[in-house]
N, C-alpha and C positions, 0 to 999 in steps of 0.2 A: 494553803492552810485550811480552807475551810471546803474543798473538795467533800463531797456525800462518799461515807464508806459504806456503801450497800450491802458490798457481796459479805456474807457470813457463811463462807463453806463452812466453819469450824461449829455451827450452831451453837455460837458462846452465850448467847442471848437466852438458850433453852425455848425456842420455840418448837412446838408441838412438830414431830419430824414428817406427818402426814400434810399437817398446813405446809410446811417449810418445803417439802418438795413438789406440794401440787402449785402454790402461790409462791414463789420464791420472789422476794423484792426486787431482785432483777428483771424479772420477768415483763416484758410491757403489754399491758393489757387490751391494747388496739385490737384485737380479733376477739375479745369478749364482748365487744360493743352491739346492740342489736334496738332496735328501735325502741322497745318499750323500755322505760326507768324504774320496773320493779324484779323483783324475783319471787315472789308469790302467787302460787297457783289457784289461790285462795280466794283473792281479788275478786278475779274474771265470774267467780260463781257466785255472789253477793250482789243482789239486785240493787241494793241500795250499800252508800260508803260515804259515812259523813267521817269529813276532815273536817275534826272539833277545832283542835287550835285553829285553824283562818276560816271557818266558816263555812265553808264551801259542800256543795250533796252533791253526789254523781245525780241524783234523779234531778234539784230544782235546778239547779244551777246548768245551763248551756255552757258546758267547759272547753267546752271544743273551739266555737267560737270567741270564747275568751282569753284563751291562753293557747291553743293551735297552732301559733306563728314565733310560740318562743322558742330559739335558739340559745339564748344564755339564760342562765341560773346564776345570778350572781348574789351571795349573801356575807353581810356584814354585823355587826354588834349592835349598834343602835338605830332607831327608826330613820335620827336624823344623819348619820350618814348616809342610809339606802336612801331617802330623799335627796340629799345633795346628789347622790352616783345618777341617778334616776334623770336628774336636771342636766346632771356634766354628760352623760351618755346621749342626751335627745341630741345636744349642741352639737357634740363630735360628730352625732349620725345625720346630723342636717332632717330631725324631722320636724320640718316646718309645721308641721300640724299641731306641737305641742311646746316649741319652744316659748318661750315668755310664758307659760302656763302654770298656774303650782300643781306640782303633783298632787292626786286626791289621794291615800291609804284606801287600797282597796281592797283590805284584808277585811272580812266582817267580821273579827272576832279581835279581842282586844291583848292577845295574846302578844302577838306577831303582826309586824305591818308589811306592807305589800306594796310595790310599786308598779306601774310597767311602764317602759320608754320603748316603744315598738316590740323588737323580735327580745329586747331584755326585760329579762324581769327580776326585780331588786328586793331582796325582803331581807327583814332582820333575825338574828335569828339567839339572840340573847348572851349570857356570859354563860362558858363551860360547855363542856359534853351534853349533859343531861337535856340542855336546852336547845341544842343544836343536833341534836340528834329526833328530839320531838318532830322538828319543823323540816327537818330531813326528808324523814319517812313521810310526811303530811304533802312535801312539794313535791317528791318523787311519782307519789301515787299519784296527786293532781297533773303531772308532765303525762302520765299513762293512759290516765281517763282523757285527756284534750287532744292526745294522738301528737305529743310533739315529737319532735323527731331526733334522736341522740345532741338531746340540750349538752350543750359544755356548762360544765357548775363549775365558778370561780369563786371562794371566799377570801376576801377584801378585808383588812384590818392593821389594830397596831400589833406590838409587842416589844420584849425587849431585848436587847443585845449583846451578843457575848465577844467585846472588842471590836465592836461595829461602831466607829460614828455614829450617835443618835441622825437621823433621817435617812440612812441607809434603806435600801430597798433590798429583801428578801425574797427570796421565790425559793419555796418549798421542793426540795427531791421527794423525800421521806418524812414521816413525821414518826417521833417514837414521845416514849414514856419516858416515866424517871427515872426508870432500871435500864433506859437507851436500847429496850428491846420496839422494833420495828413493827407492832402489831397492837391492834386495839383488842383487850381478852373483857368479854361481858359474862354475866352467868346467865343461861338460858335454860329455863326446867330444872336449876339444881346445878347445871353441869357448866364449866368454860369453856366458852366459845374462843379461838382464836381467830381476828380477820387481820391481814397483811394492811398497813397501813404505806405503803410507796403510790406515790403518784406518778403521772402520765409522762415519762421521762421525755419525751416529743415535743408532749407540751410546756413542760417549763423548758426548753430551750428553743421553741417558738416565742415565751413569754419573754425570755431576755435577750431576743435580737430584738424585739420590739422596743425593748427599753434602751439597750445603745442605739437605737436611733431615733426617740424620742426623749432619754430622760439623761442628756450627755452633762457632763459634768457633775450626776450622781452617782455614790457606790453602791451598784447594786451585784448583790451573787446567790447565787442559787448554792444550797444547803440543806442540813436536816434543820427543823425544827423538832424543839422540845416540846410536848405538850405538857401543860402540869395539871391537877387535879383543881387547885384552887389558886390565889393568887398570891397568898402568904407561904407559908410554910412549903406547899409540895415547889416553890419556885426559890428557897431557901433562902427567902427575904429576913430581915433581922428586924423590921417591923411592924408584925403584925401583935396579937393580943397576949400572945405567948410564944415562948421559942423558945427549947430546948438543946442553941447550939450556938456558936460563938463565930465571928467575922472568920477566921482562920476554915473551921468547916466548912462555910458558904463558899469560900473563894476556891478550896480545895474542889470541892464539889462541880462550880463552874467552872474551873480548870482543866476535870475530866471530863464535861460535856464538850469541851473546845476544843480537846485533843479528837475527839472521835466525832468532829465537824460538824457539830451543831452550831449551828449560826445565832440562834433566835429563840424564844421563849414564850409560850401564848399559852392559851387554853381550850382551843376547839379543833384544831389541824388534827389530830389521831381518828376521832369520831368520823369529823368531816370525811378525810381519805378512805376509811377502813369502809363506810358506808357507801360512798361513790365507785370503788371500783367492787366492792361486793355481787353492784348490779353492773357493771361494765361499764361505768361512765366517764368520760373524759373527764379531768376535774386536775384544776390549781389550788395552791393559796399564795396567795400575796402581801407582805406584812411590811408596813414600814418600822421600826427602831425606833423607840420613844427614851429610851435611856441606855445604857454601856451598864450591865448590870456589875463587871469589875469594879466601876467608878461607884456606884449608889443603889438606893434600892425605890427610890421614892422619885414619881415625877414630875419634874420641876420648872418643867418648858414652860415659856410663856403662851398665850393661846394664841396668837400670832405666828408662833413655831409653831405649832401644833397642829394649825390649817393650812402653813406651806409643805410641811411636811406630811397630812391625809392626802393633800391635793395631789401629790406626786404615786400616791397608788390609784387612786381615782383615775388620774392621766393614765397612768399605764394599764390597770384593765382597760377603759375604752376607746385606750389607741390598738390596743390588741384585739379589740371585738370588730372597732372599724377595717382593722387589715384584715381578719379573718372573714369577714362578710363580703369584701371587696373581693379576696381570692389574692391578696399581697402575700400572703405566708402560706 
């Protein structure tokens, strides 16, 4: 029931037919991958590149030495979960050097906070596209300048579910929109942009052996996620400040997203994907279920639920980063 329907021979989605046949979502993007995290040739010829939101200069800042050794990009919504992952991550990796330690924010700009736990590195990266996409472009380039070497970016979070047990675990195929078209479309100079929004099909089925045999006795499946604009209305909640449409549309509406297997509901998975493979980069998202959007609209778990239920995406990224590091998957 919740199988990802990728293939769109029939282009019913009307995606742009140049995008459609050079990026087809089936497509897996493992041989676009190349060391550097950017695609601008613009970069390289700028003697100076301040990354305003975290603070950071190519000229003052030794980036190389500070970030050079990271392997994962993992980002999350709030400060305080990239700190908790930053702390759960040291544990798992056994890095004695920092366990029992609080993590310091080593972001210098008060935008976006910044962790690292060894080869990881943990930042937040706000609510929606707009915000996740700032701190995108800003880590990407800072992975470029330090010389890391093809970082895997995994984005960590909640969201909600469409006939999912609330605590259910998600792992993103594809991410679409509200139109269930498979692609992030921006205006650039005037004109839209189309980029393919499918992630690293390899890797989410790396991610979900890792979780049958770490996270057994939870449901987890791999799906589209919906992305939505905002968290009222573009998610067809019945209450936000206004709304234009009655419990019957709502359900109608998440009825057709569940027939065409969408799992899940958030707001940064389209950005996230469409940006990460743009530059070749391996890249997940992983969402736990905070409510069964059939049953309600409003979240109501106690926070007790709430942190068994984070703790179980937390677990599963950095049991996944510990097997990939060791060379288990």
């Amino acid at each position: 029931m919740y199988n990802c329907k990728i293939n769109d021979s029939s282009n019913r989605y009307g995606m742009d037919e140049q995008i459609l046949t050079t990026h087809s979502p089936l497509e897996n993007y493992g041989h676009r991958r190349r060391t550097s995290s950017i695609n601008n040739p613009h970069i390289d010829e700028m003697t100076e590149d301040v990354l305003y939101h975290l603070g950071f200069t190519k000229l003052n800042d030794d980036l190389r030495i500070m970030f050079g050794d990271v392997q994962f990009v993992c980002v999350g919504g709030t400060p305080e979960r990239m700190q908790a992952f930053a702390e759960y991550v040291s544990k798992i990796l056994e890095l004695t050097n920092q366990i029992g330690e609080e993590f310091p924010n080593i972001s210098k700009s008060s935008r976006y906070s910044m962790y690292k736990a060894g080869p990881v590195l943990c930042v937040s990266h706000g609510i929606g596209s707009p915000s996740v996409s700032i701190v995108l472009h800003e880590i990407m380039k800072l992975m470029h300048h330090a010389g890391a070497e093809d970082p895997i970016f995994l984005r960590i979070g909640t969201s909600g579910g469409l006939g999912l047990p609330p605590g259910s675990i998600v792992i993103t195929s594809v991410s679409v929109n509200g139109m269930l078209q498979p692609y992030q479309e921006l205006v650039v100079l005037g004109k839209k942009v189309q980029r393919p929004s499918a992630l690293d099909q390899e890797l989410c089925k790396e991610i979900k052996s890792v979780a049958d045999k770490y996270l057994k006795g939870c449901n987890v499946v791999i799906g589209k996620t919906m992305c939505a604009d905002d968290f009222y209305e573009g998610q067809g909640r019945l209450d936000g400040a206004f709304c234009d449409y009655n419990n019957e549309d709502k359900l109608s509406y998440l009825e057709e997203l569940k027939e065409e297997g969408v799992c899940n509901i958030e707001m940064e998975s389209l950005t996230f994907a469409a940006m990460c493979r743009n530059v070749g980069l391996r890249a997940g998202v992983i969402c736990v279920t905070v409510v069964d959007r059939f049953k309600g609209d409003q979240v109501t778990m106690s926070l007790n639920e709430m942190e068994i239920w984070q703790e179980r995406v937390l677990r599963l990224a950095a049991m996944y980063i510990k097997e990939h590091l060791t060379r288990e998957i």
